[in-house]
C-alpha positions, 0 to 999 in steps of 0.5 A: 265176773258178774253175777245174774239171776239165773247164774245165782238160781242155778248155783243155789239150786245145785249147791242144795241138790249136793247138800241134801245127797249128801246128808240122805245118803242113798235111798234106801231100796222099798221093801212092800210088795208091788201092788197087783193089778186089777187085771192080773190073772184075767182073760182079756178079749176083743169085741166091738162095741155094739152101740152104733155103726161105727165098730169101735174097738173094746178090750174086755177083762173077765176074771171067773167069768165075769166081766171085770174091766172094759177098755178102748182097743188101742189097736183097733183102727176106728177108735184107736182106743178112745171110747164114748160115754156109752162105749166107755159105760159098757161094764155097767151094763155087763154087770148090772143086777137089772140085766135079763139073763133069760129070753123073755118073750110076749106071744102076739096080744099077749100082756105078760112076758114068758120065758123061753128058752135059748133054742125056742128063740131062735127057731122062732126067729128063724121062722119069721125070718123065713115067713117074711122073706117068703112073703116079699122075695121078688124074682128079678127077670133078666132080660 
């Protein structure tokens, strides 16, 4: 019987997988605690990403209620988990120490900022929305 070069590799390689089980013995079972994961203990939550038009899908991790991971929806149909560079930086805008907590708001002509509360915003919003479309409507004839 000839003896080629894969028959003698495969050969060496077996005779020293033996040879090592048996001088190691079994391995030992690991005795650390597993390490704890940085979403353990979080209340995950589906969102969408608010950039563009596409709607891709997020998971968002808040831990006290403080947004500590984001990450692709793999579930969601339109990103099926894949994100962007502006998608994928979405937990450095949740926690960035530049980031307004308040409404700000800068009356017509004005050069300053004020803020206002959450309940003034949107009554202010309301009522230019109502200005606006009071102002423009058009009553279509059917004819």
């Amino acid at each position: 019987m000839e003896m080629t070069r894969r028959g003698f590799l495969a050969g060496t390689g077996a005779g020293i997988g033996a040879s090592l089980g048996l001088l190691l013995g079994r391995p030992q079972r690991a005795q650390a605690a597993p390490p704890e994961f940085k979403v353990q203990r979080t209340v995950e939550t589906t969102t969408i990403c608010p950039y563009c038009g596409c709607g891709c899908g997020l998971v968002v991790s808040a831990q006290d209620g403080k947004v500590i991971n984001t990450e692709g929806d793999p579930e969601h149909p339109v990103n099926e988990g894949t994100l962007c560079s502006k998608g994928a930086a979405l937990y450095q805008v949740a926690n960035n120490e530049r980031r307004l907590k308040t409404v700000q708001h800068r009356a017509p002509g004005a050069t300053d900022w004020e803020e206002i509360s959450w309940d003034d915003a949107i009554t202010r919003i309301a009522e230019l929305i109502k200005n606006t479309r009071d102002e423009t409507f058009q009553k279509e004839e059917n004819g």
